[in-house]
DSSP file (Angstrom, degrees, kcal/mol; ACC not computed):
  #  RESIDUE AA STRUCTURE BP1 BP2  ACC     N-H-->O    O-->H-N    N-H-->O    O-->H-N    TCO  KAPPA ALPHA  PHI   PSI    X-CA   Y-CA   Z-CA
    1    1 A X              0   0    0      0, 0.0     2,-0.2     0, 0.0     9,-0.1   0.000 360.0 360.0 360.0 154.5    0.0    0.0    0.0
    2    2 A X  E     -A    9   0A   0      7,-0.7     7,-1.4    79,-0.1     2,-0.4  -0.624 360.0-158.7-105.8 158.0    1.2    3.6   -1.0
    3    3 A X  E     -AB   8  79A   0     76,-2.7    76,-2.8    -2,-0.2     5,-0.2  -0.998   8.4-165.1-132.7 125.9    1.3    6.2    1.9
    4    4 A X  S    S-     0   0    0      3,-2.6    74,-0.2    -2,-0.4    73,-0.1  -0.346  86.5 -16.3-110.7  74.1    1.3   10.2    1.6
    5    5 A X  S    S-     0   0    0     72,-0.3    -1,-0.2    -2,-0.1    73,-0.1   0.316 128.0 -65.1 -34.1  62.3    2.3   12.2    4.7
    6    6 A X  S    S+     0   0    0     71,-0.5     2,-0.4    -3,-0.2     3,-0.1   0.212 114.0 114.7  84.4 -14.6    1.6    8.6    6.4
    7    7 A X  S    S-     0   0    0      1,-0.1    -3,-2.6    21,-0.0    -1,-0.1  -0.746  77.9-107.3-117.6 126.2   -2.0    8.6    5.6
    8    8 A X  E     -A    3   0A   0     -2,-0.4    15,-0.8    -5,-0.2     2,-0.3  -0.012  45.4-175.8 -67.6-178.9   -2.6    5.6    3.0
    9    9 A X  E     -AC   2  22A   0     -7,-1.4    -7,-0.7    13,-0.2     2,-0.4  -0.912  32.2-121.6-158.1 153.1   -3.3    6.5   -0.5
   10   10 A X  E     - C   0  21A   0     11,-3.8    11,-3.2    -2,-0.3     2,-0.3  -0.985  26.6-158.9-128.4 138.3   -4.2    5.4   -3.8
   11   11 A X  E     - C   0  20A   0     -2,-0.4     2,-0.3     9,-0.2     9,-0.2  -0.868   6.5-170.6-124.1 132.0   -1.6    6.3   -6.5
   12   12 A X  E     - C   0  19A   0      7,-1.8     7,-2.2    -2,-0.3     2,-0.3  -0.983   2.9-168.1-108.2 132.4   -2.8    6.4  -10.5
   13   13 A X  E     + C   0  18A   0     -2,-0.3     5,-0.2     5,-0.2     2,-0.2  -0.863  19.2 154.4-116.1 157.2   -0.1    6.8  -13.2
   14   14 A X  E >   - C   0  17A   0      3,-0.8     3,-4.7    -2,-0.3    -2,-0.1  -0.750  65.9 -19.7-175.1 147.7   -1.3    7.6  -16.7
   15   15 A X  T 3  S-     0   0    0      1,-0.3     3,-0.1    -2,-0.2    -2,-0.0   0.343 129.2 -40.8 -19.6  77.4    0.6    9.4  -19.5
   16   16 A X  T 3  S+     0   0    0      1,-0.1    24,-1.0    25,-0.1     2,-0.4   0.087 119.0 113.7  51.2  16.9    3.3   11.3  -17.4
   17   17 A X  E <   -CD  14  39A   0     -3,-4.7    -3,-0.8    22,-0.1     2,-0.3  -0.916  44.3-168.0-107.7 133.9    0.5   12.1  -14.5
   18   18 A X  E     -CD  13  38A   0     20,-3.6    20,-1.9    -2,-0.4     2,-0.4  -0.887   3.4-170.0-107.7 161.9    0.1   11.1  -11.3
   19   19 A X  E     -C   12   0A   0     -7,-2.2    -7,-1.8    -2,-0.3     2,-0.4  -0.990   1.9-169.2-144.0 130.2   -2.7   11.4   -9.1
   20   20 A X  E     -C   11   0A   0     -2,-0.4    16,-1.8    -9,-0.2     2,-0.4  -0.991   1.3-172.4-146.6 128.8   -2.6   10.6   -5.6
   21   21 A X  E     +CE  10  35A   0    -11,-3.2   -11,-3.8    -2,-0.4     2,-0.3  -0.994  16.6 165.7-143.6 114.5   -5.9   10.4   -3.4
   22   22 A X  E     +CE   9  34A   0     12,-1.3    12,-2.2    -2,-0.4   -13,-0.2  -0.890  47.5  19.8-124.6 157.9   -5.5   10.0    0.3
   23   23 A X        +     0   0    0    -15,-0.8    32,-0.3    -2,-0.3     5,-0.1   0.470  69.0 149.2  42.3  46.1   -7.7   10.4    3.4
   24   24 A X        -     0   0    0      3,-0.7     2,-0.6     1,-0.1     8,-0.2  -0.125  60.7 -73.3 -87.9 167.5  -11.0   10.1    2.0
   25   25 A X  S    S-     0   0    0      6,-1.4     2,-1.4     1,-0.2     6,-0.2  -0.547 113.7 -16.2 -54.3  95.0  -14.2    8.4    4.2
   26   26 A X  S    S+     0   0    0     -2,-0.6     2,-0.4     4,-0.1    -1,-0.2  -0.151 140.8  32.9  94.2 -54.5  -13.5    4.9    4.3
   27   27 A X  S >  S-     0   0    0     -2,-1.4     3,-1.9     4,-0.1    -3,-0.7  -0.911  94.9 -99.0-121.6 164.2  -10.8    4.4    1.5
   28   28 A X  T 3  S+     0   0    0     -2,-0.4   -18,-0.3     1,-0.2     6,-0.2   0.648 119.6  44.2 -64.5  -7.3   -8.3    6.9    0.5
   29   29 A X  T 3  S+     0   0    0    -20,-0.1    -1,-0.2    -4,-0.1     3,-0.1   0.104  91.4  99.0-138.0  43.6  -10.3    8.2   -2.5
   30   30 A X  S X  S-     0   0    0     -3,-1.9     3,-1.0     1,-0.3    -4,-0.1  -0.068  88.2 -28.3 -88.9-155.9  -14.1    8.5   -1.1
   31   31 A X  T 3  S+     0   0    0      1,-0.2    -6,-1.4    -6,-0.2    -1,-0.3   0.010 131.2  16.8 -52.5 143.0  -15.7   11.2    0.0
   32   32 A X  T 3  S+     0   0    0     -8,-0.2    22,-1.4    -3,-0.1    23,-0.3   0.789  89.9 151.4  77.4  16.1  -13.4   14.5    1.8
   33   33 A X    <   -     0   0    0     -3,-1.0    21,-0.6    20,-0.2   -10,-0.2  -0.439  45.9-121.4 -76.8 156.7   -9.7   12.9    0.0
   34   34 A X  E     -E   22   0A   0    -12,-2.2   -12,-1.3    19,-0.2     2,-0.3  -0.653  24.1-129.1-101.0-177.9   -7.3   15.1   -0.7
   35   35 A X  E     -EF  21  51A   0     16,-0.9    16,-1.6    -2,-0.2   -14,-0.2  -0.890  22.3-177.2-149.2 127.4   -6.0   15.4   -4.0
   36   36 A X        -     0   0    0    -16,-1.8     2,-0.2    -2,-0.3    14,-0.2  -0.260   3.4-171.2-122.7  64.5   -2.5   15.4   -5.6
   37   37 A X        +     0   0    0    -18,-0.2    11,-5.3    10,-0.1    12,-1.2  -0.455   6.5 170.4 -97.8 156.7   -0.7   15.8   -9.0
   38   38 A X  E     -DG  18  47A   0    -20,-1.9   -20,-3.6    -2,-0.2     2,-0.3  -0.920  14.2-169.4-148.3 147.3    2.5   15.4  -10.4
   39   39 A X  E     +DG  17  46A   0      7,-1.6     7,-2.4    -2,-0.4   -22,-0.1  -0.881  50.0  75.3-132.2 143.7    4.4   15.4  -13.7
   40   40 A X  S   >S-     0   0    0    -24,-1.0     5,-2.5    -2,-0.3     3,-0.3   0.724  81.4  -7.9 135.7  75.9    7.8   14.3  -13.9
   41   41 A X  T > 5S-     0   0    0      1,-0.2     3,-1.9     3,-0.2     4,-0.1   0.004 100.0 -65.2 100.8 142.8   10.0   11.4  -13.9
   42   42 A X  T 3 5S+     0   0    0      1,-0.2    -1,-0.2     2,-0.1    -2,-0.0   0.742 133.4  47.7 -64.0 -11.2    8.2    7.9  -13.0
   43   43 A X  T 3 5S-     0   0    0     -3,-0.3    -1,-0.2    -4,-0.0    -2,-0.1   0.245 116.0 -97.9-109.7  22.6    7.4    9.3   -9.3
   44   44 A X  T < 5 +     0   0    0     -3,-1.9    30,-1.4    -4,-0.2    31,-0.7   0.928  48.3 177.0  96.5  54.7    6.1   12.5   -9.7
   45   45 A X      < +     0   0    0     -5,-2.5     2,-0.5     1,-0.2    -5,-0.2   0.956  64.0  46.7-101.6  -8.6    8.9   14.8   -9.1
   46   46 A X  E    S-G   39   0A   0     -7,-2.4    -7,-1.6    27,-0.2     2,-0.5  -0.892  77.3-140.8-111.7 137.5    7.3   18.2   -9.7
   47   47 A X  E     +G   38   0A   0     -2,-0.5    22,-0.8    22,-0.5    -9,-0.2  -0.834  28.9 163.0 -80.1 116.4    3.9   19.0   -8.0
   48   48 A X        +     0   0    0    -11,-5.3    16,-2.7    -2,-0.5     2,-0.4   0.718  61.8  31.1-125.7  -0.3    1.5   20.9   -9.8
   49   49 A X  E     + H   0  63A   0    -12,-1.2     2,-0.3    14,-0.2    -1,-0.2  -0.992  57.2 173.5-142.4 127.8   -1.9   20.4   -8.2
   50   50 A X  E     +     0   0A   0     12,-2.4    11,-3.3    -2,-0.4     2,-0.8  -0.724   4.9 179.2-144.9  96.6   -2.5   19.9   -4.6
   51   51 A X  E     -FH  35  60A   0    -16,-1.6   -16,-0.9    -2,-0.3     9,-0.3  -0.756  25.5-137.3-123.3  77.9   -6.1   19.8   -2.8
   52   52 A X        -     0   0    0     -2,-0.8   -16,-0.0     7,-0.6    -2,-0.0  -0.013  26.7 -91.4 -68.3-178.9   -6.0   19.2    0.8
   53   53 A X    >>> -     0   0    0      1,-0.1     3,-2.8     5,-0.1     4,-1.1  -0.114  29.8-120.6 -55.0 133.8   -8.5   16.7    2.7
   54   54 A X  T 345S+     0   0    0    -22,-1.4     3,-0.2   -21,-0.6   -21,-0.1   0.870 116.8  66.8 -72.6 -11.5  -11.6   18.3    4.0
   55   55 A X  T 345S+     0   0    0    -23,-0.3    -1,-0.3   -32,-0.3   -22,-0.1   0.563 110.3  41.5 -26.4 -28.6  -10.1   16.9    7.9
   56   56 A X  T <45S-     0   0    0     -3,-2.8     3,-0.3     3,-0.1    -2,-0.2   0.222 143.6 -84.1-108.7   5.0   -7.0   19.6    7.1
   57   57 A X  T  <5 -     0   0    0     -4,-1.1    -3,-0.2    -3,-0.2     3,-0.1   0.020  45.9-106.6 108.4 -30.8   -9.6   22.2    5.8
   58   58 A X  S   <S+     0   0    0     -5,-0.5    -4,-0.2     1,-0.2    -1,-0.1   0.581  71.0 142.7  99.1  -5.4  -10.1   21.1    2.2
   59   59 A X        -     0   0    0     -3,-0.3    -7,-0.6    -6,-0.2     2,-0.3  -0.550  49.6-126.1 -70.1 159.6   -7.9   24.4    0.5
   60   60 A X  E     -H   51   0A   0     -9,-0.3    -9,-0.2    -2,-0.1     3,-0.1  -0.700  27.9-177.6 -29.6 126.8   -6.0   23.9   -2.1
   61   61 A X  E     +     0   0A   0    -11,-3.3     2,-0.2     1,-0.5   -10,-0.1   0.332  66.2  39.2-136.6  22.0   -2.7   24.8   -1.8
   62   62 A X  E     +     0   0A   0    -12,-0.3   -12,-2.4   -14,-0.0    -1,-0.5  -0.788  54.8 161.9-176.5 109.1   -0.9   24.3   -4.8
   63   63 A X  E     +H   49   0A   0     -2,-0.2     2,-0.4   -14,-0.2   -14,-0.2  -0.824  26.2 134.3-148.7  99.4   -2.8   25.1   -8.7
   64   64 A X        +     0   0    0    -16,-2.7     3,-0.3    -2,-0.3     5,-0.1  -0.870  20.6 153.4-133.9  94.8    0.0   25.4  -11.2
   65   65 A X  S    S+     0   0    0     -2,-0.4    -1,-0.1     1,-0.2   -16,-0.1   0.722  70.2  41.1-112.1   9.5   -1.6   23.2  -13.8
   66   66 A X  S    S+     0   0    0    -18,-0.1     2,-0.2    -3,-0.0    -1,-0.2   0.129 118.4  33.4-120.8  43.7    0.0   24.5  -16.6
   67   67 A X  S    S-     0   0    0     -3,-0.3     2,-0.3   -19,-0.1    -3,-0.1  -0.682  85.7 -93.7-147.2-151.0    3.8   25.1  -15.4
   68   68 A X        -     0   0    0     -2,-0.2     2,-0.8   -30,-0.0   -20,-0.1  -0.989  25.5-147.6-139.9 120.8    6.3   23.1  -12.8
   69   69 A X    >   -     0   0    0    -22,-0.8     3,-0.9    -2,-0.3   -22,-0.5  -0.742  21.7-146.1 -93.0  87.3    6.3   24.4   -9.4
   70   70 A X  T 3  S+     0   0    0     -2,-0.8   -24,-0.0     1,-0.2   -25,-0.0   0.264  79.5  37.2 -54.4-179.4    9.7   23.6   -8.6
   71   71 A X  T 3  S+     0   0    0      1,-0.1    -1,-0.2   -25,-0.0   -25,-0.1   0.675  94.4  99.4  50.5  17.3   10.7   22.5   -4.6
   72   72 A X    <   +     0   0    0     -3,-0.9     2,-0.2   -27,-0.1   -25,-0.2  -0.339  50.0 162.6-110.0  60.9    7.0   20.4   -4.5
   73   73 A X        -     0   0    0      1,-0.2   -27,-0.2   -27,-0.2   -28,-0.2  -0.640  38.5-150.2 -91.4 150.4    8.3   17.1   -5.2
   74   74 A X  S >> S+     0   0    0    -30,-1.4     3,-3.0     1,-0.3     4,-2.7   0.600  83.8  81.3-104.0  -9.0    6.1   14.6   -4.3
   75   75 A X  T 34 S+     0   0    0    -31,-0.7    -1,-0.3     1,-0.2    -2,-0.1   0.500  87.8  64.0 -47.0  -4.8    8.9   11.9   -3.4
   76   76 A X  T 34 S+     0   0    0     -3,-0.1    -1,-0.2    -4,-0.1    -2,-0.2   0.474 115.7  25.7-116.8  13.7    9.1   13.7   -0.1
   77   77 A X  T <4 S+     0   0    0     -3,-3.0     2,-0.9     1,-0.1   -71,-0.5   0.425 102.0  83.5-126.6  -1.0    5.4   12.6    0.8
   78   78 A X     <  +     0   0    0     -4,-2.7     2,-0.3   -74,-0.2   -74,-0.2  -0.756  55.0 164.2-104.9 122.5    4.8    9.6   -1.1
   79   79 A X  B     +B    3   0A   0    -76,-2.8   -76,-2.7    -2,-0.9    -3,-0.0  -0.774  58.9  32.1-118.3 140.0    6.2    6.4    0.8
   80   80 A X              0   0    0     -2,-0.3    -1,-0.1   -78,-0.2   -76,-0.1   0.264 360.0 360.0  94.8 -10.0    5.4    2.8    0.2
   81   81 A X              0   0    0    -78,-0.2   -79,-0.1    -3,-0.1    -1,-0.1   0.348 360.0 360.0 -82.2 360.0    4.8    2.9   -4.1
């Protein structure tokens, strides 16, 4: 199982995006998840979309979807993929 700041996760790859849904009602991508994507490299390394869980408030805290927000790489929360 994949983990993102600890909290398990379900990870999608699909032509160089990944999408990473953690801490949703019941599985990590029901109801209240938060929301993650990343272009780059087979793990994600630049963050461009970032939605937390509505448990952490539910902002969004990261909408670069059409550049690279360098220093969000998502190898320093995703553990266990």
């Amino acid at each position: 199982m994949a983990y993102f700041d600890g909290q398990p996760a379900i990870v999608h790859r699909s032509e160089g995006m990944i999408n990473v849904y953690y801490s949703g009602a019941f599985t990590p991508d029901r109801h209240g998840h938060g929301h993650v994507k990343a272009t780059g490299g087979p793990l994600g390394k630049n963050i461009v979309y970032w939605r937390l869980p509505e448990s952490e408030g539910g902002q969004v805290i990261v909408d670069n979807s059409w550049g690279i927000m360098n220093g969000n790489d998502l190898r320093d929360h995703l553990t266990g993929f």
